[in-house]
N, C-alpha and C positions, 0 to 999 in steps of 0.2 A: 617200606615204611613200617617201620618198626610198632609204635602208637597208634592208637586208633584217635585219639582228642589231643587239642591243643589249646591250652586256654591261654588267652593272650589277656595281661593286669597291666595297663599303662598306671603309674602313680607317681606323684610328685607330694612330696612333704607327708608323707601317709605310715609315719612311723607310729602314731597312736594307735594305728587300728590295722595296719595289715600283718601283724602275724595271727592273731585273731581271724582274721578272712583267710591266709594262707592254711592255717589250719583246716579249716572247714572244707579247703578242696582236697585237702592230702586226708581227709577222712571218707573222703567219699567210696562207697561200697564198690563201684566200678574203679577199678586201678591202671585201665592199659593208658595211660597219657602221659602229659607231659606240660610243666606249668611256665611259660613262660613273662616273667614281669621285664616289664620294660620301665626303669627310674628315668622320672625326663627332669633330670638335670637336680635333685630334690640337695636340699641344703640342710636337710636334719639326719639322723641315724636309718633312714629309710633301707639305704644300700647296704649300710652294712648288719642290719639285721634280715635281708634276704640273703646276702651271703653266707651268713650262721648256718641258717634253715638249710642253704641247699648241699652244707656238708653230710649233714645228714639222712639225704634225701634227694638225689640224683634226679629226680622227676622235675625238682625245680630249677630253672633256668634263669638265666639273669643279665639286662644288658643295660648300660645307662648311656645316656646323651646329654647335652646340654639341653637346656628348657625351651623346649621346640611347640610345647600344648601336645593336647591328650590325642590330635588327630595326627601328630607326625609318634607319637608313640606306640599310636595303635598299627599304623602303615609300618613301623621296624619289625611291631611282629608278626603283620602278616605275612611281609619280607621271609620270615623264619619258619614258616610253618611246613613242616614236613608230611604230615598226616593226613587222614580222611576228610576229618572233621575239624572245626576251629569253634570255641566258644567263646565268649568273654566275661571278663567281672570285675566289677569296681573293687579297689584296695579296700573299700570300708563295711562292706555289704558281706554275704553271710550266703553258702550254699547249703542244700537239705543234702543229706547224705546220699539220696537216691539221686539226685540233679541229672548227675551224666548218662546212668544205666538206663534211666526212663526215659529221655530226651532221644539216646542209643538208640534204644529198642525199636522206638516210634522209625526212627530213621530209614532204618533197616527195614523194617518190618515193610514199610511204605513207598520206599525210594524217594523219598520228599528233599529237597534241596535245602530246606528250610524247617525248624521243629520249634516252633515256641510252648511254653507252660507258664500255665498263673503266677503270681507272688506275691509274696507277702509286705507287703507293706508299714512297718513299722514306726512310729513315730514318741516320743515319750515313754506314756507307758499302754500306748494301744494299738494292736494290732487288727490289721484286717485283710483279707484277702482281693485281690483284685482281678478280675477273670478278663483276660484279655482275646480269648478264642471269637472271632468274628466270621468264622465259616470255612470252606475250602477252597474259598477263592480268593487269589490274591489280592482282586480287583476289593475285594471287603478292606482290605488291611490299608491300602493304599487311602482309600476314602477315609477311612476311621483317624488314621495320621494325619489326612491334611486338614479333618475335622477337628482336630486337639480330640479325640474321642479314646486314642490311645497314645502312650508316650513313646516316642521315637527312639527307644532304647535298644540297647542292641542283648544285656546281660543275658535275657533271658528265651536263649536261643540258641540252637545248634544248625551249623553252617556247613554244607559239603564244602570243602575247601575248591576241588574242581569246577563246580559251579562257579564261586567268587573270580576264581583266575579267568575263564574260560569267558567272561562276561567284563573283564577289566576291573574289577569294583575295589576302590579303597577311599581315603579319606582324602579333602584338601588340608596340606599341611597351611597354619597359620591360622585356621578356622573352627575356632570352639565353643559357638555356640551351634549347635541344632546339627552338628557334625553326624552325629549317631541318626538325628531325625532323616536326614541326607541320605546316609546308606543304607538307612532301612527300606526309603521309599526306592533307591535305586535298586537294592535285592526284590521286592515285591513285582515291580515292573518287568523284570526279567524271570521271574521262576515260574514253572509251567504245575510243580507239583509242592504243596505246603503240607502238612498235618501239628497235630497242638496234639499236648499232653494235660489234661485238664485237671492238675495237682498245681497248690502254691511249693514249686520247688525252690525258687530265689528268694533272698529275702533281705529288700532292700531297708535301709537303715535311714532316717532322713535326719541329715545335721546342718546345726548353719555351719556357714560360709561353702555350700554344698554346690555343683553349678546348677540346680535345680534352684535354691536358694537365695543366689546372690542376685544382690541390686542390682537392675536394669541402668544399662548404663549406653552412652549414645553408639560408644563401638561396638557393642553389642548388638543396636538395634541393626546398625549397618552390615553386622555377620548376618545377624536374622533376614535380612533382605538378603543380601549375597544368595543366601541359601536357599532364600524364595527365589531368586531367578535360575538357579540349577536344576532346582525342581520342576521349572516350569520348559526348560525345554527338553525334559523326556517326553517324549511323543502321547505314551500312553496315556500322561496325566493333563497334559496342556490340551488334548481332545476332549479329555471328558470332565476336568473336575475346574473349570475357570473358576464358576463362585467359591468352591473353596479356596483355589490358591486366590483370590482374591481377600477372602475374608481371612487368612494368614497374615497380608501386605497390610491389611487393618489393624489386627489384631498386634504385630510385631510394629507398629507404630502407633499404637495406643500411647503411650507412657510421652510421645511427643507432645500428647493432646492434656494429659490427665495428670502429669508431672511438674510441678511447677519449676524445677529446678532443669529440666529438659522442653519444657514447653518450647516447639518451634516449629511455628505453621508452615512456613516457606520450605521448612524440610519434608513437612507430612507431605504438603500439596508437589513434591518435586518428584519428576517422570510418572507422573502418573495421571491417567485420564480419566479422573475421578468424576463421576456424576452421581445424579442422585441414584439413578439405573444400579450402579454400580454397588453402591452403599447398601440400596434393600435388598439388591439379590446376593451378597457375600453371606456366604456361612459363616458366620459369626456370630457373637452373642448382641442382645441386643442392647445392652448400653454401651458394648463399641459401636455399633450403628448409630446411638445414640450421638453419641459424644462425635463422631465421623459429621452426620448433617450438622451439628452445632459449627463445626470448623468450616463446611462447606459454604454454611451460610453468614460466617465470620460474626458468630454470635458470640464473641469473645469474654464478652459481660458473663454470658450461661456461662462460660465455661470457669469465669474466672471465680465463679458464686460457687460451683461444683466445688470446683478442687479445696478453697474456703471452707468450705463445710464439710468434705473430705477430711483436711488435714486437722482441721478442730474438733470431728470424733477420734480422731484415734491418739490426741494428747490423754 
């Protein structure tokens, strides 16, 4: 193996903004890698502005498919990865010039399976940092994820490639919502040895129609369950963390309750053995608990006053 990193870019329609990001990895102070973008399927000049770039610059890599979602594009390039290491990054987002060398070091220096670092957070015109380090156990990271206490992203992190193989770990193709939350919690479950680099090296961009951003929508909420029930039978977590992954299955069918245009009791109340038990002890916040007893006890009047008064502040 030639490289020591492999950054794998799944993008679809992201000609606005990824030479802009592709840049920011071809400047990085560490040079032994290799960039691999995977186009899934993208309909604007996407493709053929990574192929410009990779004339003149052999490190970039490039493969396209038809529009399969960001989770069979991310499985093509782990498919490809030849290297130690594999990273990832959104086409829109922005790395710090040290990214890889720091994240490296840590690696090395550690033996850690796994190396996360802070980021930056950007939005408008304000920036702020966001410190994701939650200890040296994995068992912290996992809790924090199924808390919403951290995002399920994968950017800002460096991967032993070995590890990933050697434990099966990749994405379900078809599945793009919480896909990244998925494989985060499946790498945490599995690694014995983690370390964080506690610099904002990433620096994520926040735009609409972003999948952080966009409208909650009913196949959405059904990916979101999906992915709650794959979470739930790895061992590790279905032993110890039921109220959270409980207060998840709440939390991702919120917008049933609270959405007038999705409102749909018979879906919230379906496979599930919902009691009131159930509702206080979820980790969640508490006006989904709120809003959860209002459904439980078919106070449809509360709920229908809520959303009323919801959607008549924010005209």
């Amino acid at each position: 193996m030639k490289e020591m990193i492999t950054i794998i870019m799944p993008v679809y329609n992201g000609g606005k903004y990824i030479v802009d990001t592709i840049n920011s990895v071809l400047n990085q102070s560490f040079r032994d890698f290799n960039l691999i973008v995977v186009d899934d399927g993208s309909s604007d000049d996407t493709l053929s502005l990574v192929k410009e770039i990779s004339k003149s610059d052999t490190r970039v890599k490039y493969t396209s498919d038809i529009n399969r979602g960001v989770a069979s594009a991310r499985n093509i390039g782990l498919s490809l990865v030849e290297t130690k290491y594999i990273s990832f990054v959104d086409s829109d987002d922005r790395l710090h010039p040290d990214f890889l060398i720091s994240l490296l070091n840590r690696a090395e220096e550690t033996g850690s399976e796994i190396v996360t670092c802070n980021y930056l957070y950007v939005k408008n015109n304000s920036t702020k940092i966001v410190d994701v380090y939650r200890g040296e156990r994995p068992e912290s990271y996992i809790k924090s994820l199924l808390g919403s206490d951290l995002w399920g992203v994968l950017w800002n992190k460096l991967f032993l490639t070995s590890f990933i193989r050697k434990n099966g770990l990749n994405f379900i193709d078809g599945i793009n919502v919480w896909e990244d939350l998925l494989f985060s919690i499946s790498c945490y479950s599995h690694a014995k040895k983690i370390a964080h680099v506690d610099e904002g090296l990433y620096i994520y961009i926040s735009r609409e129609n972003s999948l952080v951003t966009k409208k909650t929508t009913l196949e959405s909420i059904d990916e979101m369950l999906f992915v709650i029930d794959k979470i739930s039978i790895i061992s590790s977590v279905v032993n110890n963390y039921v109220n959270e992954l409980n207060g998840m299955k709440l939390g991702a069918k919120n917008n049933l309750l609270m959405d007038r245009d999705l409102y749909d009791y018979s879906r919230w109340i379906s496979n599930e053995n919902i009691s009131i038990k159930y509702i206080i002890n979820s980790k969640t916040s508490l006006k989904i608990k709120i809003f959860a007893l209002f459904a439980y006890f078919h106070l449809q009047v509360v709920n229908d006053l809520i959303i009323y008064l919801k959607n008549k502040v924010s005209r």
